[in-house]
GUMAR-391026 format. One record per residue: x, y, z of N, C-alpha, C in turn; residue in one letter; chain; residue number from 1. Coordinates in pm, 1 decimal, always signed. Layout:
N
{{X Y Z} {X Y Z} {X Y Z} 'A' 'A' NUM}
...
***
This chain:
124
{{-5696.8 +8554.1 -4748.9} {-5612.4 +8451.6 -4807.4} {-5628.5 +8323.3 -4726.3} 'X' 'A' 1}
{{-5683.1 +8212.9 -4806.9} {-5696.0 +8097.2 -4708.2} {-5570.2 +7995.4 -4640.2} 'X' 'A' 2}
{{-5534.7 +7948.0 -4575.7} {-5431.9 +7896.8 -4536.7} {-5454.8 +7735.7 -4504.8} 'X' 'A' 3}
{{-5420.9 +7697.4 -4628.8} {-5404.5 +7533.6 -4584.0} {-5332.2 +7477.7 -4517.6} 'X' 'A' 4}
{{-5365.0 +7462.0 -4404.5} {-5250.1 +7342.2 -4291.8} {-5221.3 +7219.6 -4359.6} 'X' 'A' 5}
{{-5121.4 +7144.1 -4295.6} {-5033.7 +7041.9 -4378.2} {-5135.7 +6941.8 -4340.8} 'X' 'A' 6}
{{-5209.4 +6939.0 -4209.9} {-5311.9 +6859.3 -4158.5} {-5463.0 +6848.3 -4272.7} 'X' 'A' 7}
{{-5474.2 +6940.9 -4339.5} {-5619.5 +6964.0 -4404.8} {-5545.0 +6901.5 -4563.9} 'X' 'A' 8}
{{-5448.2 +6889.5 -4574.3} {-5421.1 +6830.7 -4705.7} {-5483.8 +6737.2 -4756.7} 'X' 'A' 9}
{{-5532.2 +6650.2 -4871.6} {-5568.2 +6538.3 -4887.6} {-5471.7 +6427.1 -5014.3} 'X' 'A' 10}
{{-5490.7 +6358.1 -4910.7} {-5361.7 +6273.8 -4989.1} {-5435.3 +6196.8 -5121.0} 'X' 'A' 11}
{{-5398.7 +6179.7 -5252.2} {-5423.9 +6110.7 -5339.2} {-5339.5 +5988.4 -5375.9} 'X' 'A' 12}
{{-5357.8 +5852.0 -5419.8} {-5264.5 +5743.9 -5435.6} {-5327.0 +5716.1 -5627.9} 'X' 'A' 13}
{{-5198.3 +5732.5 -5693.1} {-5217.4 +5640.2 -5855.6} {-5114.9 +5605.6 -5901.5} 'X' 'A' 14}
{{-5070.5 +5503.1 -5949.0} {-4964.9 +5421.4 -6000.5} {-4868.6 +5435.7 -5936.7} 'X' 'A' 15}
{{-4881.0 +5392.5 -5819.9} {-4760.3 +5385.3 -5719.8} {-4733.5 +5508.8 -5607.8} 'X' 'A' 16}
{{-4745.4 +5609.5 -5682.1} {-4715.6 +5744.7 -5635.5} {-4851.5 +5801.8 -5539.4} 'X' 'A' 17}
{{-4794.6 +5913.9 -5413.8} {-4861.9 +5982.3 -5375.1} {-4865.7 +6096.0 -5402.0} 'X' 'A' 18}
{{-4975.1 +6209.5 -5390.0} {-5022.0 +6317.2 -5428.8} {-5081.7 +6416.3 -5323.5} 'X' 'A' 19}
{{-5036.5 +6508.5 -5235.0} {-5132.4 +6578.5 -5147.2} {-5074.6 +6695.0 -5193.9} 'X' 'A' 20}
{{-5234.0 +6691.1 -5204.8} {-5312.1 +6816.1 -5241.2} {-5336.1 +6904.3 -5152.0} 'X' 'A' 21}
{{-5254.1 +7084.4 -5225.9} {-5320.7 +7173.4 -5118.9} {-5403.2 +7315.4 -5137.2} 'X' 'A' 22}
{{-5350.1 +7309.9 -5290.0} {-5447.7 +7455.4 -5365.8} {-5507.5 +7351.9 -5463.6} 'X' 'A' 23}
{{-5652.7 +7387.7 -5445.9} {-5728.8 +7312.0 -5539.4} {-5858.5 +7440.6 -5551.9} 'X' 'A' 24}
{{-6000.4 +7396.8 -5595.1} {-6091.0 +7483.9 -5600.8} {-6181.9 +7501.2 -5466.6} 'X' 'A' 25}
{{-6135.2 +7318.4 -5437.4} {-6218.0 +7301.7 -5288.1} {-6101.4 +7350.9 -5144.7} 'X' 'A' 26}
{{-5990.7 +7385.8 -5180.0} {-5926.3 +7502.2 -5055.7} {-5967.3 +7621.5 -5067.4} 'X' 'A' 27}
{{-6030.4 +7656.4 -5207.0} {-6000.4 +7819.6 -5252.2} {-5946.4 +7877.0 -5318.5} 'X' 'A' 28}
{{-5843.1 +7807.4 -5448.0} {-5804.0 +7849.3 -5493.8} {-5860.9 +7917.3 -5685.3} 'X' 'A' 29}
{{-5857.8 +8001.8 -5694.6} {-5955.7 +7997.4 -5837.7} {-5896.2 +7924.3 -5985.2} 'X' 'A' 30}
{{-5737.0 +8021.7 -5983.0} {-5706.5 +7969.2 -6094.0} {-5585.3 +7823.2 -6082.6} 'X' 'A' 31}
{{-5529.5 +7801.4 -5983.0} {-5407.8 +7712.8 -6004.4} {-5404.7 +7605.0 -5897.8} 'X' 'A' 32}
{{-5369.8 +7479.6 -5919.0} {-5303.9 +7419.8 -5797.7} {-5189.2 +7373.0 -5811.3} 'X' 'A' 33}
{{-5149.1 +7330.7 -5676.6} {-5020.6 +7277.5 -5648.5} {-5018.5 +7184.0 -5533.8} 'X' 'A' 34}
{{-4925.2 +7067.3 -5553.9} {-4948.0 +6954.1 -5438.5} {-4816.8 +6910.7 -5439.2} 'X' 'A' 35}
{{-4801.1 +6784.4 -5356.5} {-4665.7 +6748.0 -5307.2} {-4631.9 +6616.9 -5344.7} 'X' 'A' 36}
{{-4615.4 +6592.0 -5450.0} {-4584.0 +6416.4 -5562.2} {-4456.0 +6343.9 -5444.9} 'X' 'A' 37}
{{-4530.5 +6241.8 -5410.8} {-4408.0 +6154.9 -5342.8} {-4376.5 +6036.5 -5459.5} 'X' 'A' 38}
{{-4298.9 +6011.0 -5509.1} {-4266.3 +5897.8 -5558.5} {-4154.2 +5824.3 -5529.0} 'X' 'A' 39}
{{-4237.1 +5667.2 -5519.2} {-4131.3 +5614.9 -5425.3} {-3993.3 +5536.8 -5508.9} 'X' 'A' 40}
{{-3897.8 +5473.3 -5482.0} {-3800.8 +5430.1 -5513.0} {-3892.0 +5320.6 -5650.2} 'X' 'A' 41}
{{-3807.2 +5320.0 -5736.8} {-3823.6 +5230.7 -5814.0} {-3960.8 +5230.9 -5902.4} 'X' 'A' 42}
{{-4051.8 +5345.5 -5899.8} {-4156.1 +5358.5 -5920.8} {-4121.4 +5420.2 -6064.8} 'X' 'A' 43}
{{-4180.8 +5389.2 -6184.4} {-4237.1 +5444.1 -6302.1} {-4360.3 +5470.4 -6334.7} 'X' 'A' 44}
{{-4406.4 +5593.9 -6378.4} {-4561.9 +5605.9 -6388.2} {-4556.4 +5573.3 -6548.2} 'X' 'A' 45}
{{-4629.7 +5573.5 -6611.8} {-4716.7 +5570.9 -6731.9} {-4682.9 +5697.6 -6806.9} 'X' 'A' 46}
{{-4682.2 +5646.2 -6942.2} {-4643.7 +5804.5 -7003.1} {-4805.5 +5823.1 -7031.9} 'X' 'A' 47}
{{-4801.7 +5954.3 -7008.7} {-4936.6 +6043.7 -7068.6} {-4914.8 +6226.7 -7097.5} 'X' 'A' 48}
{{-4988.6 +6228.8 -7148.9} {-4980.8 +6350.6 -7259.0} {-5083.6 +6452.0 -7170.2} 'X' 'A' 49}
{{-5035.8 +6563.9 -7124.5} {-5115.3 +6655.3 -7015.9} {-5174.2 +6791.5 -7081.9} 'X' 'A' 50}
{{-5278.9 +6844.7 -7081.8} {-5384.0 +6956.4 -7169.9} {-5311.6 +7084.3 -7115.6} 'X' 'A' 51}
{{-5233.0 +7067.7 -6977.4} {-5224.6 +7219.1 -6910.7} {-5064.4 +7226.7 -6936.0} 'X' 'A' 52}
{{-5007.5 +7347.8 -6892.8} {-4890.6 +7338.5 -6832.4} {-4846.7 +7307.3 -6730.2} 'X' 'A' 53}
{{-4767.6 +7205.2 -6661.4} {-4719.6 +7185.6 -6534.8} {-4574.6 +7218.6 -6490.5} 'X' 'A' 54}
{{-4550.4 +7314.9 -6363.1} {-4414.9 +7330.6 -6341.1} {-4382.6 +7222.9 -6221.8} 'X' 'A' 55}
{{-4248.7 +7146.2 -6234.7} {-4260.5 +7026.4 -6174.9} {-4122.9 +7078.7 -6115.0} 'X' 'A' 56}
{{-4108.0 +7035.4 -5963.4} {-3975.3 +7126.8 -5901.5} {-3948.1 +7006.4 -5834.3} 'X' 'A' 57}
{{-3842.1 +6950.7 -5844.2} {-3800.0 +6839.5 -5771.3} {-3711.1 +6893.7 -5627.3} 'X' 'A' 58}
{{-3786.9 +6882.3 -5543.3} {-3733.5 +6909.4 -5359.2} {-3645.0 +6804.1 -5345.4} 'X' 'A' 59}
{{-3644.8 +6691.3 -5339.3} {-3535.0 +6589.3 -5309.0} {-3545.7 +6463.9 -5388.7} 'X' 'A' 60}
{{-3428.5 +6443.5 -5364.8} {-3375.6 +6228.4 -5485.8} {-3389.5 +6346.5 -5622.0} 'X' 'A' 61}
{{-3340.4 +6216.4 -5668.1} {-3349.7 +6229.7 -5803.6} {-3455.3 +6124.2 -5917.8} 'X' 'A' 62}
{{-3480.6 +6214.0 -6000.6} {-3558.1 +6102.6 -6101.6} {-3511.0 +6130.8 -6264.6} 'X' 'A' 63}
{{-3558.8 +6059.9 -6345.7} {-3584.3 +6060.0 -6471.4} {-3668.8 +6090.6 -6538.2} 'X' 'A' 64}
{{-3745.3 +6218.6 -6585.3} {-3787.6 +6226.5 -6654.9} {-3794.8 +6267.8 -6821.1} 'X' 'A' 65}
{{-3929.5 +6221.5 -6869.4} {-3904.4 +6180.6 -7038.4} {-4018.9 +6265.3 -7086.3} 'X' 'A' 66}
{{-3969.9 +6330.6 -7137.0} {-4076.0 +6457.2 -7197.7} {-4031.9 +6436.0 -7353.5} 'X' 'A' 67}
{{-4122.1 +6401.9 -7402.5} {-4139.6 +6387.5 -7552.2} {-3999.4 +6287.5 -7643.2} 'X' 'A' 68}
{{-4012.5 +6149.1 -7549.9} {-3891.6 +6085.8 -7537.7} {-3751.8 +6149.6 -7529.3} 'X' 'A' 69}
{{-3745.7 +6225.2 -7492.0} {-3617.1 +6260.7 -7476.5} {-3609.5 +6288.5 -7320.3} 'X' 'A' 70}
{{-3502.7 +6208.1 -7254.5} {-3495.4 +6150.9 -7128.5} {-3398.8 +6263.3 -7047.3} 'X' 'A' 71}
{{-3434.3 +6327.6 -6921.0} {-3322.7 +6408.1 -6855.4} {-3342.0 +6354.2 -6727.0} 'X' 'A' 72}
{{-3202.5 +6333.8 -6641.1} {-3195.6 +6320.1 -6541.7} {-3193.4 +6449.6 -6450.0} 'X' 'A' 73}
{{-3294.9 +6444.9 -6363.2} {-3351.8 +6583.7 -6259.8} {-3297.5 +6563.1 -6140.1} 'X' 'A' 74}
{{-3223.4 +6654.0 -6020.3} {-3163.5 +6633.2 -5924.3} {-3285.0 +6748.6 -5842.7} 'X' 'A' 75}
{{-3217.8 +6744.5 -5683.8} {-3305.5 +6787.9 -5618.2} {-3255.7 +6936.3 -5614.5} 'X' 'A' 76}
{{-3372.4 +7044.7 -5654.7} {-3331.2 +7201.5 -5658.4} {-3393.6 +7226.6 -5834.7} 'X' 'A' 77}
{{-3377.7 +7126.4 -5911.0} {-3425.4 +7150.5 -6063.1} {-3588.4 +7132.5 -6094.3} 'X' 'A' 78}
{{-3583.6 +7232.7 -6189.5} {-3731.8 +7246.6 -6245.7} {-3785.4 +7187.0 -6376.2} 'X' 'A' 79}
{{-3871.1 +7135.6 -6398.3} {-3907.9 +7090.8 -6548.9} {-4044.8 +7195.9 -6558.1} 'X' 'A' 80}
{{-4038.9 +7224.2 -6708.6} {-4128.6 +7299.7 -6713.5} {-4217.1 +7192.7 -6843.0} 'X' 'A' 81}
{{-4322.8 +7136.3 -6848.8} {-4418.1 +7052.8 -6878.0} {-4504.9 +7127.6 -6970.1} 'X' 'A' 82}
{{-4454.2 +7122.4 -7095.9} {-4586.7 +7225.4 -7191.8} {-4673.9 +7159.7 -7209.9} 'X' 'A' 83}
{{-4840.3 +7197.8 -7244.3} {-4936.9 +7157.1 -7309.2} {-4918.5 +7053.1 -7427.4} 'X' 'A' 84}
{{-4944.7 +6972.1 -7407.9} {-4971.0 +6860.3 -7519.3} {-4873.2 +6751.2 -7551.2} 'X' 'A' 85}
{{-4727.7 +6816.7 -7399.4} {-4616.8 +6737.1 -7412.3} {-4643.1 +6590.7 -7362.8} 'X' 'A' 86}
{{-4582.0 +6493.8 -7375.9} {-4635.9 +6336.9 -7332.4} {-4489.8 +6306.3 -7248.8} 'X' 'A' 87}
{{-4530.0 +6257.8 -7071.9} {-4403.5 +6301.4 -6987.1} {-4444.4 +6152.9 -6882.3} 'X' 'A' 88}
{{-4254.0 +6103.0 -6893.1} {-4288.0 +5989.2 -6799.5} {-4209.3 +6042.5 -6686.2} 'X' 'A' 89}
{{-4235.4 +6001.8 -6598.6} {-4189.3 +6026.9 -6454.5} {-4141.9 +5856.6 -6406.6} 'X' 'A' 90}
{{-3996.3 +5892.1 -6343.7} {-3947.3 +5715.5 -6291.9} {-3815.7 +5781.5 -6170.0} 'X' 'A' 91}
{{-3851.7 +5708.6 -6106.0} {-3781.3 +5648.3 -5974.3} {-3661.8 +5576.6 -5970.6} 'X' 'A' 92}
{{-3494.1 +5567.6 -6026.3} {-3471.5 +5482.7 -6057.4} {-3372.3 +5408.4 -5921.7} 'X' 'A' 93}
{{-3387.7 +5491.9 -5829.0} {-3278.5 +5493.6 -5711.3} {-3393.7 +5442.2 -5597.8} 'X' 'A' 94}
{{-3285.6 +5426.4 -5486.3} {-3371.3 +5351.0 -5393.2} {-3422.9 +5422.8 -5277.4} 'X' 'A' 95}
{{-3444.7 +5580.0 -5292.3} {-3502.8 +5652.5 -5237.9} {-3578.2 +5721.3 -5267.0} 'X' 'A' 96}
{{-3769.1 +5756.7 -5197.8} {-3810.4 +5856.9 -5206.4} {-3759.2 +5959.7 -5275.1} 'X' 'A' 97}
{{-3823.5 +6033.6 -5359.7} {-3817.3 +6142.7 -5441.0} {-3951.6 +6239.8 -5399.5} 'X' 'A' 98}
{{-3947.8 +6359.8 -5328.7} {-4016.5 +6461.8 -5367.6} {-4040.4 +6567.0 -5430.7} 'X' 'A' 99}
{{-4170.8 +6644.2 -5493.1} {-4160.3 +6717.7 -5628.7} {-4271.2 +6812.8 -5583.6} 'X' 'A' 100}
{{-4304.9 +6957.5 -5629.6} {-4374.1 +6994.8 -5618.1} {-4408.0 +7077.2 -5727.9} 'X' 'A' 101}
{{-4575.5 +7025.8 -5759.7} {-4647.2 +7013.4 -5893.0} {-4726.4 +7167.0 -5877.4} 'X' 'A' 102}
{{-4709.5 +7303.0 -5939.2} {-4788.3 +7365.9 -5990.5} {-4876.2 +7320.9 -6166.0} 'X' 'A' 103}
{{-4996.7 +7367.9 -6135.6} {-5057.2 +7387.3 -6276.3} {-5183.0 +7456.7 -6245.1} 'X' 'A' 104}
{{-5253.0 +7454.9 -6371.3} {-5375.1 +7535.2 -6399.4} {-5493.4 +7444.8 -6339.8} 'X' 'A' 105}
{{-5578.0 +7530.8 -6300.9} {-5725.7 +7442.3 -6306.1} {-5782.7 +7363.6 -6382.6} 'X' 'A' 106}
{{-5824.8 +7251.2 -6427.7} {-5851.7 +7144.6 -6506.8} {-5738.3 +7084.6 -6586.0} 'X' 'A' 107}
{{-5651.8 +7032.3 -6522.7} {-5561.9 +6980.6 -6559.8} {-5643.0 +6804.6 -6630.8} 'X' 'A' 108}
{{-5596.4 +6754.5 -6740.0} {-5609.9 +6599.8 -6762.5} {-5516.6 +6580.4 -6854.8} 'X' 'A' 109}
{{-5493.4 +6395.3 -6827.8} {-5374.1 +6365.7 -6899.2} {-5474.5 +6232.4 -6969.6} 'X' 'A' 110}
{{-5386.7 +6213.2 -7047.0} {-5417.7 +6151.5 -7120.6} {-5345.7 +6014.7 -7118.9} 'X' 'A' 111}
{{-5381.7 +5898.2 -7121.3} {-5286.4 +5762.8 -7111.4} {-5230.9 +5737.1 -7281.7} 'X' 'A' 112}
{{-5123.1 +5613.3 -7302.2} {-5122.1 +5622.6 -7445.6} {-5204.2 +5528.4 -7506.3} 'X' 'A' 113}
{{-5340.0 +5445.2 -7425.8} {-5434.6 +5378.3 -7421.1} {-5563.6 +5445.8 -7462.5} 'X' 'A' 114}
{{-5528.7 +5612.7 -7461.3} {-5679.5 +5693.8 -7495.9} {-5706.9 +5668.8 -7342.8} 'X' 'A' 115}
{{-5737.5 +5667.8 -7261.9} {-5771.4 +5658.4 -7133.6} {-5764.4 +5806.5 -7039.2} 'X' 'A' 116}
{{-5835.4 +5852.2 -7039.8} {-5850.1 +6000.4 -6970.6} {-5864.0 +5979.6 -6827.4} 'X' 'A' 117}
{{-5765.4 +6088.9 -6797.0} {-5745.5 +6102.6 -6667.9} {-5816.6 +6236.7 -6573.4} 'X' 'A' 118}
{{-5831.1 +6259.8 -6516.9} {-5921.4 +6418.3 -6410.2} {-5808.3 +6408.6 -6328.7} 'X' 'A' 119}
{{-5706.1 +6391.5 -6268.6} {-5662.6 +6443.6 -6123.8} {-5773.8 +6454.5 -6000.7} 'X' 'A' 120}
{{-5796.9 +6434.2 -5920.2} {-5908.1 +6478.4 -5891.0} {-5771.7 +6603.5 -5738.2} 'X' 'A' 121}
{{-5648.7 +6605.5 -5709.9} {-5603.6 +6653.7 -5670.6} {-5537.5 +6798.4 -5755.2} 'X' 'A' 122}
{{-5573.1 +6781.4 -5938.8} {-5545.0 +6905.8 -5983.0} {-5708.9 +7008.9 -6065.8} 'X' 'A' 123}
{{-5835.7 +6983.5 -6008.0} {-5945.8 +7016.3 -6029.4} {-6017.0 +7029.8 -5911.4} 'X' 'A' 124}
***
C-alpha cells in the first residue's frame, strides 16, 4: 500500500482555488482519487458539468454550493454527493478559507458552460 506524505503532494492552482493532490495514477492509485480543495474567501468557481461522480466533504467554513441550480448552503462535517452529468458551482461567500475533500473516479472532466473541456490534471 503506497503512502503519500503530505510533503509528496502536488499542489494544483485554477480559478482561484487550490488543489493537492494525493491519490492519483502517478501515486498509485488505480481506480480513484482524492485531494484537498482549498477555496479561499470570496472565491466563486465557474459552473461546469462533471462526466464522473464526485463525493465532496466539506472539513471546514462554509460554502454554497449549486448543483443543477438549485443552491444549498454546506457547513463543515457535510457531504455533497456530485452525480454524473450534474452542472455544480462551488462559492466562497464568507471571509474565510474553506476546506473540502474531493473523492472521484479516474478520468474525471468537466465541462465549462463555454464547451471548454477541462482534464484535472490532479483527478487523472
Amino acid at each position: 500500500m503506497p503512502v503519500i506524505r503530505s510533503s509528496e503532494a502536488v499542489t494544483h492552482e485554477i480559478h482561484g482555488a487550490r488543489f493537492v493532490s494525493y491519490a492519483t495514477p502517478l501515486t498509485g492509485s488505480r481506480e480513484l482519487c482524492a485531494w484537498r480543495g482549498e477555496i479561499p474567501a470570496g472565491t466563486k468557481a465557474p459552473a461546469h458539468t462533471v462526466n464522473r461522480e464526485e463525493i465532496f466533504h466539506l472539513l471546514s467554513g462554509e460554502l454554497l454550493i449549486t448543483l443543477d441550480d438549485r443552491t444549498h448552503r454546506v457547513t463543515a462535517g457535510d457531504t455533497v454527493i456530485v452525480n454524473p452529468g450534474a452542472t455544480l458551482v462551488v462559492e466562497n461567500p464568507t471571509a474565510e478559507v474553506a476546506l473540502s475533500w474531493v473523492t472521484t473516479s479516474i478520468g474525471l472532466e468537466a465541462e465549462l458552460a463555454d464547451g471548454t473541456r477541462i482534464t484535472p490534471p490532479w483527478a487523472n
